[in-house]
N, C-alpha and C positions, 0 to 999 in steps of 0.2 A: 683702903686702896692698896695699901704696900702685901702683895700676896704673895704666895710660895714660888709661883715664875718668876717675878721681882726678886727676891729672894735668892732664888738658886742662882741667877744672873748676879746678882752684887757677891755673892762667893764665888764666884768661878773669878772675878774679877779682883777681888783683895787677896784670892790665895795665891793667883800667877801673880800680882804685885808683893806677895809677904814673900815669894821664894827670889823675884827678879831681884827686891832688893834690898836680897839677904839679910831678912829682920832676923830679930830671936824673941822679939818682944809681941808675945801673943797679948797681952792686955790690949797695949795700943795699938795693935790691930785688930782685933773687938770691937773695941773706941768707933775704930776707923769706918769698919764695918756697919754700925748702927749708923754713926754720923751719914754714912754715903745714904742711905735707906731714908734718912729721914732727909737729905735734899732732893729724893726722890718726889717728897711729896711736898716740898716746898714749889718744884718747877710745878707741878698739878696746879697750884693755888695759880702761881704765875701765867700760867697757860688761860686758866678762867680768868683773870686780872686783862690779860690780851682783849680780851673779846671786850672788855668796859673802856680800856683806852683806846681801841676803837672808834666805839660806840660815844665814846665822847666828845673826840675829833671829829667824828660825820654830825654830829650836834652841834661844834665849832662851826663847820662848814656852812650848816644849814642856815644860823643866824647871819651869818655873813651876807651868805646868799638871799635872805629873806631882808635885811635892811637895804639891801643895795637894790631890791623890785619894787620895795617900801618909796624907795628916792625916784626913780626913773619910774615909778607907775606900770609897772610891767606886772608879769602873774607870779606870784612867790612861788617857790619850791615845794613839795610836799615833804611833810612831816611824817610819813608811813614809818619810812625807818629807824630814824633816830627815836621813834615814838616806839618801837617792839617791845610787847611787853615783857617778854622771856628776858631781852639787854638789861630795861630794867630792873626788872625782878633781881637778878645778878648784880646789880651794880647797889643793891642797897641788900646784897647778902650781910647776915650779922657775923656768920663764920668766917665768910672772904674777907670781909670789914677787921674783925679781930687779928685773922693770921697777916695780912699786911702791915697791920700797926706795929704785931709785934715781933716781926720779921724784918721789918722795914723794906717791901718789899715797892717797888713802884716800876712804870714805864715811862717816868717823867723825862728820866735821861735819856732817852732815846724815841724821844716824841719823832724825829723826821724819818726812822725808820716805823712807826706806827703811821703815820702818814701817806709813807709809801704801800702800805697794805688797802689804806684808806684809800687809795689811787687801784688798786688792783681790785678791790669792791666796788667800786664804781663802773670800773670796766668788765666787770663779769655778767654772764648772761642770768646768773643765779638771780643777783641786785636786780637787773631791768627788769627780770620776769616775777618777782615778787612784785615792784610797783605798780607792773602793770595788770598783778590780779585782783579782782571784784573782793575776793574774798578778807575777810578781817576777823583774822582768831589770832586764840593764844597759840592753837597747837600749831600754825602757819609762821607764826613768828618766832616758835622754836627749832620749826624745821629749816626753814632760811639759815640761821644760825649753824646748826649741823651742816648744812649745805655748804656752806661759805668755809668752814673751821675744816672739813673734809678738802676745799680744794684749793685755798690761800694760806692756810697753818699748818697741817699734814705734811706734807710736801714741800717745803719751802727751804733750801739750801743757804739762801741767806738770813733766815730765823737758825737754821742748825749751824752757823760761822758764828752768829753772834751769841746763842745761847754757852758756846763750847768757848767763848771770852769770859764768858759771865761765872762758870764752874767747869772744871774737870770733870766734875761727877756727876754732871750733866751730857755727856759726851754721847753715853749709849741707851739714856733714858726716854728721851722722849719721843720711840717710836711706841713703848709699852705707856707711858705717861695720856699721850694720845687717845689710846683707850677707853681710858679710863675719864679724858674730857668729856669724850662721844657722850660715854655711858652718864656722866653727868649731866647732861643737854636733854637726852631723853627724859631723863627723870623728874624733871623740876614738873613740879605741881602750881600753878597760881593759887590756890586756896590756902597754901605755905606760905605766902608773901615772902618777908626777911627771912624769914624764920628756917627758908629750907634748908634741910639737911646736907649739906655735902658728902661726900665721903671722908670716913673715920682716915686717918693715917694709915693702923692698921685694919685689914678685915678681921682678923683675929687677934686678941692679944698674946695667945699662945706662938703667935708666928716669930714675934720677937723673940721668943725661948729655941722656936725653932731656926731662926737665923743665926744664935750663938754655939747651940749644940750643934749643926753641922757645921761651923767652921769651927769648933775648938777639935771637934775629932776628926775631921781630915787633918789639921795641923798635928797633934797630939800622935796620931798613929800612921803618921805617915810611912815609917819603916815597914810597918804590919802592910799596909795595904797597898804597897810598890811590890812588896815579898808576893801574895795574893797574883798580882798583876802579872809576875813572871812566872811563877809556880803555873797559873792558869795556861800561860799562853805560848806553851812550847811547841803548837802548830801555828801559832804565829811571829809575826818578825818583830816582835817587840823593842829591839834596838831601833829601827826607823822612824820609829815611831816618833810626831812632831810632840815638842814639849807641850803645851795647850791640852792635846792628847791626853795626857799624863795625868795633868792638873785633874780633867772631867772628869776621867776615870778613877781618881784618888776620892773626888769629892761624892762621887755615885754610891761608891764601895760602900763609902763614911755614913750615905744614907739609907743605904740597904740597913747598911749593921747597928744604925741606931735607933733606927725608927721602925720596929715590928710591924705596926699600920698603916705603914705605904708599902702597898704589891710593889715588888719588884718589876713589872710591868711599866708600872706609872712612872718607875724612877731612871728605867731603861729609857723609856719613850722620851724624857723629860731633858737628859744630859747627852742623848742622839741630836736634841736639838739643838741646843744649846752649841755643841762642838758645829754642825753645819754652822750655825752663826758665828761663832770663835775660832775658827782650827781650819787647817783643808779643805779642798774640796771635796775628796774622799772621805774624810773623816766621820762624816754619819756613819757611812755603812761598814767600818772597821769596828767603830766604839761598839755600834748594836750588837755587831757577833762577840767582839772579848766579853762585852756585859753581860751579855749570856752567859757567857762559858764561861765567866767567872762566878757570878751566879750558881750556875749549876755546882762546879767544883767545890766551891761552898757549903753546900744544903750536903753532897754525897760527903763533906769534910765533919759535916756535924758546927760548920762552925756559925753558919745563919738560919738560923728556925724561921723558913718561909718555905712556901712552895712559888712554885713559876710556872704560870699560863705559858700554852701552848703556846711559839712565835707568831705574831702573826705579819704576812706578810708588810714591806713596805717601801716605798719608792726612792732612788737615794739620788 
């Protein structure tokens, strides 16, 4: 799950925390850096965990519901939903099963905000128009799920107050976190039963190597690669420049010069984005042209063995 955008997003975020304040201690912010990576992928679990406290509470409701037409002789409730078998399937994962247990990870505390979700699935056109179709699959009772997760969990301002109570290092996670829900919703197979696969922590295990080496050598060479920044940029105004700024372009440099197998292209494109999401408003279209042209003065300096793709246009 935790991939190289993950990645370059938790460095850009522990190196402006390692210079705001004013560490000296690179081990434990390493430490810090892995720790934030892996509550990345603790809120994933927590996100799919959502979807079963849910699905529990509409299953609370529906006994309730169904005793009380049992008493008064009236027509019980249907069972479509609380009966999905994608919920299911989910709620007796053996991987979600294990990582709660051993995370201690639950929505019990906060049952009347699950409730309230419970309340806003009820009222959605998604809910009414599933009960009210003929149809009964698995692949319909996965898509409901994606439907509902897309426009009462995605979205939700009062899920992102209270998850930013729950962890700090939660705060800028779970628009990318989300993603990777989706992508787990799709996936789920029934012929898998318990047994389906979630997503690994890592997609690769190599990432974790690669999450330390770029943040030790932007830390490590940071003299080297501010020198770089200025040497490069004497047709630019590099004193105005917003600190954020600074940071991206420290940490871009760091992965030009470490990583021979990532174009320079890919790494341009990557920390263009990153600053539009961190930095200024302008800031995409300033970083794209120094990374260039630091780039370039580079390769003519002898001092990065890469070449660089032609610019290609782009909208800022």
């Amino acid at each position: 799950m935790i991939n190289r955008e993950l990645i370059r997003i938790k460095v850009v975020q522990l190196t402006y925390a390692y210079y705001q304040n004013g560490s000296n201690n690179l081990t434990k912010a390493e430490n810090e850096l892995i720790y934030s990576l892996s509550m990345s992928y603790s809120l994933y679990n927590y996100m799919l965990m959502l979807i079963v406290a849910i699905s529990k509470e509409m299953r609370h409701r529906v006994e309730v519901a169904t005793n009380r037409a049992k008493r008064e002789n009236t027509e019980p409730p249907t069972t479509k939903f609380v009966d999905n078998r994608f919920a299911r399937q989910l709620e007796d994962n053996l991987m979600l099963l294990d990582f709660a247990d051993e995370q201690k990870l639950s929505w019990a505390e906060d049952i009347e905000f699950v409730r309230k979700l419970c309340n806003m699935v009820e009222q959605s056109q998604i809910y009414q128009e599933y009960l009210g179709e003929e149809e009964s699959s698995y692949e319909a009772d996965r898509e409901v799920w994606r439907k509902l997760y897309k426009a009462i969990i995605q979205e939700n301002d009062d899920l992102d107050a209270l998850l930013e109570e729950k962890s700090l290092y939660w705060n800028d996670d779970k628009e990318v976190v989300d993603t990777f829900v989706l992508k787990t919703i799709k996936r789920f197979d029934p012929a898998n039963g318990k047994k389906q696969e979630l997503l690994p922590e890592y997609d690769d295990e190599e990432d974790k190597v690669f999450a330390c080496k770029l943040f030790r050598a932007t830390i490590l060479n940071a003299d080297q690669y501010q020198r770089y920044m200025s040497d490069a940029s004497r047709n630019w105004d590099f004193s105005r420049l917003a600190y954020m700024d600074v940071v991206i372009m420290q940490i871009a440099i760091a992965e030009m010069m470490t990583f021979p197998n990532i174009p320079v292209s890919v790494t341009i494109n990557e920390f263009v984005d990153l600053a539009k999401l961190y930095s200024t408003f302008k800031s995409g279209g300033y970083i794209n042209g120094m990374l260039d042209t630091i780039a370039r003065f580079l390769i003519d300096c002898g001092e990065l063995k890469k070449t660089i793709d032609p610019p290609k246009p782009r909208r800022f």
